[in-house]
N, C-alpha and C positions, 0 to 999 in steps of 0.2 A: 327364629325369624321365619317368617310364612307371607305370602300376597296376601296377608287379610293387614298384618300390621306395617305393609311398607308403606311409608309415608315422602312426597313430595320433600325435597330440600326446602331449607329457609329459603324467602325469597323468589322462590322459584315462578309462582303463580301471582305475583306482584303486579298492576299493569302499572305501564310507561306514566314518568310524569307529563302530563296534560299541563303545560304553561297556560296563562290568559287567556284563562276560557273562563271567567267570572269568579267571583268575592269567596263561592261555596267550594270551589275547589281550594282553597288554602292560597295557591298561586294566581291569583288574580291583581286587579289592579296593575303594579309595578312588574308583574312576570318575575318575580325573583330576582331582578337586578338591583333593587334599593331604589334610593330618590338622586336623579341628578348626577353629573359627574361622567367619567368620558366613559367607562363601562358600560354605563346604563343608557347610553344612544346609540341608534341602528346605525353598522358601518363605521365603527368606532373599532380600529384596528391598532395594537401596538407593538414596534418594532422587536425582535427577538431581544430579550436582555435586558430591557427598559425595565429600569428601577425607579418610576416613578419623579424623574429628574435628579434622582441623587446618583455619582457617578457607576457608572457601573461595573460591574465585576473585571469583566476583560480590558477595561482600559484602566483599573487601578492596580492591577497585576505589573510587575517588573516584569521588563520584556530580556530576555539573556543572549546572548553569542550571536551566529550568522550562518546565511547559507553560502556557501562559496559556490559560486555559480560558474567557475570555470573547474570544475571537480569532475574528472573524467571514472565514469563506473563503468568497470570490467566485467566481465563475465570468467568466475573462474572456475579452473580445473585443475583437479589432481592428478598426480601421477600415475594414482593407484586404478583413477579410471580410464588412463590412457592404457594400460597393462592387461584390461578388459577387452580394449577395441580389437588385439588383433590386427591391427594396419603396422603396416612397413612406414607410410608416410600419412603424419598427421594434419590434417588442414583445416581451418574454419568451415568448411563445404563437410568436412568426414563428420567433425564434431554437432554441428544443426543437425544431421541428417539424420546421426545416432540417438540425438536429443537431449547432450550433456551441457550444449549452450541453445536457449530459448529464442534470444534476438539476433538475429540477424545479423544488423549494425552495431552490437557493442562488439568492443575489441576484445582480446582474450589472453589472457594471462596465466601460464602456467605454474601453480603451485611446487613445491617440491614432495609433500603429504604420500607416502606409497613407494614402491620400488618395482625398478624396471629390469628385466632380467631379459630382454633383448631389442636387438638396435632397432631404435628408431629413429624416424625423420620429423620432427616439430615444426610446423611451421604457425609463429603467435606473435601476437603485436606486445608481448612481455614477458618474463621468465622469472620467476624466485632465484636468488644465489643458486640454492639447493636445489630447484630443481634441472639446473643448468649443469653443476654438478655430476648428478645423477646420472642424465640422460646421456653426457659423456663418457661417464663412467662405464655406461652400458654398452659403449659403441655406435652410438646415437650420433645425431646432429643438431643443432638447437639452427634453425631460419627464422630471424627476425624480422615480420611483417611491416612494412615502412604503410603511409598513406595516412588518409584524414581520420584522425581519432574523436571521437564524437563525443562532445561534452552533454553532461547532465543537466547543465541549465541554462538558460536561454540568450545569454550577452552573444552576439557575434565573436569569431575569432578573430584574431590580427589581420589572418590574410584574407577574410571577407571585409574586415573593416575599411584595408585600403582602394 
């Protein structure tokens, strides 16, 4: 192969089809839309999914289960990354800061996953058996954080409700 035999791709040098520009270009007359019919009129738009009046796909699908919208999601942590930190006492303020919980606002739940080989102080709005456990075992403290637990989806709680 040499610049004398290289040649352009298929296609390549094609020009753009030219719609309703007269009878000689091929696409004259009707523009390539056919005759008649809701395609073939300007501003003639159809909703995502439309089957032509026949039902359509997503609403002849069975629909299954539910979202339970008082489902409280945690933020969780192992042990084995608390074993990492180096703190005497653990808090939602150590763990953001370190960058093992993202949000802020979810609550946090201690895994029992890893082992602790000196005392520490947990303080988390949840505890595994095992990592409860553990942390004892080590000479730890397990502090159970009380306050507004923040659900995943949108109903009001009781005590907003009243």
């Amino acid at each position: 192969m040499n610049l004398s035999t290289i040649r352009a791709p298929r296609k390549a040098n094609e020009n753009k089809k030219r719609v309703g520009r007269g009878m000689g270009s091929g696409m004259g007359k009707t523009s390539t839309r056919g005759h008649k019919g809701q395609r073939s009129r300007s501003g003639a738009r159809l909703m995502r999914g439309f089957e032509g009046g026949q039902m359509p796909l997503h609403r002849r699908l069975p629909k299954r289960g539910f979202t339970n919208i008082f489902k409280i999601e945690y933020a969780l942590v192992n042990l084995s990354d608390l074993a990492l930190l180096g703190e005497s006492t653990i808090t939602p303020e150590v763990l953001i800061k370190s960058g093992l919980v993202r949000k802020k606002a979810a609550p946090i739940k201690v895994l029992g996953d890893g082992e602790l080989k000196t005392a520490v102080t947990v303080h988390a709005h949840k505890f595994s058996k095992s990592a409860q456990e553990k942390i004892v075992k080590a000479g730890g403290k397990v502090e159970l954080l009380s306050g507004h637990l923040r659900r995943s989806g949108s109903a009001p709680s009781k005590s907003q409700a009243q």
